[in-house]
N, C-alpha and C positions, 0 to 999 in steps of 0.2 A: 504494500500500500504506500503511497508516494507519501509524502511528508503534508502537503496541502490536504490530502484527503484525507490522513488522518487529523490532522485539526478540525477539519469538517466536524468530522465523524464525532470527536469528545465536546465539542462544543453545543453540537445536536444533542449530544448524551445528556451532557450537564444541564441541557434547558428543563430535559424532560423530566429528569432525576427532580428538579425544582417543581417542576408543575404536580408531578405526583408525589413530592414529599406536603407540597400543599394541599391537593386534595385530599389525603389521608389525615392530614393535620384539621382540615375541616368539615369535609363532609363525612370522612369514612368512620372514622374515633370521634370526631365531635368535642376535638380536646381546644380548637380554636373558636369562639363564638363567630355569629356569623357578621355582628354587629363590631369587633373588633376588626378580623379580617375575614371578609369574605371567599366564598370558596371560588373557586377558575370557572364555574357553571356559571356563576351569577356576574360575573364580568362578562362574559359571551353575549349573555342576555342583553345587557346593557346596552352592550356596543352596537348590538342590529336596533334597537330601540332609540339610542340615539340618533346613528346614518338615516334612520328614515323619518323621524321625526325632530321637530326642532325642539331644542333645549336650551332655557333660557336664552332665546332670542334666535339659536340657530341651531344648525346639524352640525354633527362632530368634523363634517369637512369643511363647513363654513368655521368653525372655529378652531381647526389643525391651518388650513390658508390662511388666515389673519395672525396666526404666531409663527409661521414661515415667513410670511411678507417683514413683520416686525425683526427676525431674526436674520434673515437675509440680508436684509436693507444695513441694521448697522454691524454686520459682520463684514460686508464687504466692501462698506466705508471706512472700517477699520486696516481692513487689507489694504487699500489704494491709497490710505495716506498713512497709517502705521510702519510698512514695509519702505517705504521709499524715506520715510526719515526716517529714520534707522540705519539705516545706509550711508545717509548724508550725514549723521551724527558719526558713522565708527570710519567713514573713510576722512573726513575735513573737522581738523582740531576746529575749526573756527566758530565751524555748526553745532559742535558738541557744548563747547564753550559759553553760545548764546542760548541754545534751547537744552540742554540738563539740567539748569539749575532748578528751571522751572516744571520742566519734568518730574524732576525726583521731586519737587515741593509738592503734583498733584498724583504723583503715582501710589500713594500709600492711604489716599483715601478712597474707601469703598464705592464700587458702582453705584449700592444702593444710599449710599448717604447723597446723594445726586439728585433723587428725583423730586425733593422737594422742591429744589432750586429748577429743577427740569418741566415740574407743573406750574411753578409759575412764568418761565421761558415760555414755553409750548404749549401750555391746556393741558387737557388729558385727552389725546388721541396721538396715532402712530408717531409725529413726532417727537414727542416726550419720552417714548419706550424706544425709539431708536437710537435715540441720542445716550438712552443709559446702556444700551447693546454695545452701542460704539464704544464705549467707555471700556468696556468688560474686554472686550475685544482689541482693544488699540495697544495696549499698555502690551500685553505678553507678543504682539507681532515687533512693537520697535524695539522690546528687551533681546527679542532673538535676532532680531536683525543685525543691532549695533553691534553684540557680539560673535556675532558670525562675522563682521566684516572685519573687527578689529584680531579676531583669530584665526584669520588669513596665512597662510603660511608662508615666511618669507620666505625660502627656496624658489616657492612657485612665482614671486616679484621678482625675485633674482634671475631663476631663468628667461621670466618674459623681457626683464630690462638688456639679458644680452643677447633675444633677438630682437631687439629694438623698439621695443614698445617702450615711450618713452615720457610721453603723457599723464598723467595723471587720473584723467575721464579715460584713456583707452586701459588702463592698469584695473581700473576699477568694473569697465563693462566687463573685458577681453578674462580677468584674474580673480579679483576677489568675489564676484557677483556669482560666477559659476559654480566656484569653488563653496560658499557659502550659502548654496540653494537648498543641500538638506537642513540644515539647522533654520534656517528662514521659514521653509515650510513645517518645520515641526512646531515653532512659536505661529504659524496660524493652525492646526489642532487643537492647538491650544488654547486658541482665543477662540475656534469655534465652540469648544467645551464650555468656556467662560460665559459665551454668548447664550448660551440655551440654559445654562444656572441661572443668570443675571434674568433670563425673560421670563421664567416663574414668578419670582420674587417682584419682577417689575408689574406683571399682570395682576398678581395677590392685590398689590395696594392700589393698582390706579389701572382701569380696565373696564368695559364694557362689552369684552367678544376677546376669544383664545383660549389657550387650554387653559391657562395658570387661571383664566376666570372661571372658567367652568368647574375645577376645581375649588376654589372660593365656593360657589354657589350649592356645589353638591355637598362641603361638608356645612353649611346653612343649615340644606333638607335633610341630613345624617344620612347620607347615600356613599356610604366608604368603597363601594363598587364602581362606581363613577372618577372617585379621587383617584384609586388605583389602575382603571382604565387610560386615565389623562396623562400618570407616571409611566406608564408602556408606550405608549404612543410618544411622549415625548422621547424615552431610552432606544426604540428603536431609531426614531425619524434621525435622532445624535448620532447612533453609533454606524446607520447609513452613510449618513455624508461624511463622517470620519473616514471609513471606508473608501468613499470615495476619492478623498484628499490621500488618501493613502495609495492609490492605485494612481492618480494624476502624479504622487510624486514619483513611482517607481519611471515612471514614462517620462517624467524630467529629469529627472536621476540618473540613467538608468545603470552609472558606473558605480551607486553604489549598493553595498549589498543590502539584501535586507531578506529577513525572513516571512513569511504568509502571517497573518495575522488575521 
């Protein structure tokens, strides 16, 4: 059996060992209430109950879209301006000099201590949750950034400088850029991770449509089968596009190694 399909294979294992150490825990012994954790039956239900019918205001795919749109938007504002300065911070003393001071002044406070100041910026609609995505999101792409540029190898300067690359902008496209692409893309995993923690939390307090709301709403009506459906669907919809930044990077990568995941 090849190496990838055994991971397959334990990772299938492991799920089901979960599902059916659950159901035994709830429905089969009855040793879990149903009101604590619900048994895997009564999430199933749930779920075709929800898709077809609206739930607090909409269908579980009107409100998985509205926390894709909200997490999409500021992860990949976080991408396009996080990564590039970052860059410009670990390659030019001069950048670093003028924007880390104040970096580091706001990097050590939390996304969520933000959205006060973000509802009153923005109201309470998508842009006030995007802007605290961006937040969650921005900080771990310029951390990896900077450091991947400034941990550059010099051999690889040295040998570009003696076949003549001689510039400064060509050392940085031609040298550190390439060389520094897994570590770059690992600080955006990262901030995708950040970004789908941050959109809970941001939808819990200021929200009218998404899953972090729908969860709100269902522990209201003491429906713990709902709150734990919104936790799956979030875990998966994460661990997908992890996945798939993970397969984009081998394709950008592709000199380095890496193992299936």
């Amino acid at each position: 059996m090849k190496q990838s399909s055994r991971r397959l294979f334990l990772s299938i294992l492991s799920i089901l060992v979960v599902i059916l150490g659950w159901y035994a825990l709830t429905s089969w012994a009855g040793i879990v209430p149903p009101a604590f954790l619900p048994p895997p039956q009564y999430i199933v239900t749930d779920f075709f109950r929800v898709v077809t019918s609206p739930y607090v205001g909409n269908t579980l795919v009107g409100h998985t879209l509205m926390s894709l749109q909200i997490v999409l938007g500021g992860f990949f504002s976080a991408v396009l301006i996080g990564i590039p300065l970052g860059i410009l911070m670990g390659w030019f003393k001069r950048i670093e000099a003028v924007v880390d001071p104040l970096f580091q002044l706001l990097r050590p406070i939390p996304p969520l201590a933000w959205i006060p100041i973000s509802l009153l910026w923005f109201g309470i609609g998508l842009k006030s949750k995007i802007f605290v995505i961006w937040l969650a999101a921005f900080v771990p792409c310029v951390i990896n950034s900077y450091t991947a540029i400034r941990l550059t190898d010099p051999l690889l300067v040295k040998a570009a400088l003696g076949l003549g690359v001689k510039k400064q902008r060509d050392l940085l496209w031609e040298v550190a850029i390439p060389s520094s692409l897994p570590v770059i893309l690992g600080g955006v995993r990262i901030g995708l991770g950040a970004a789908w923690m941050t959109l809970v939390a941001a939808e819990l307090l200021a929200s009218d449509a998404g899953l972090g709301y729908m969860m709100q709403m269902a522990r209201r009506a003491l429906e713990p089968s709902v709150i734990i459906l919104c936790m799956l669907i979030i875990g998966i919809l994460g661990a997908l596009m992890a996945r798939g930044l993970k397969v984009l990077e081998r394709r950008i990568c592709p000199w380095v190694k890496q193992e299936e995941h």
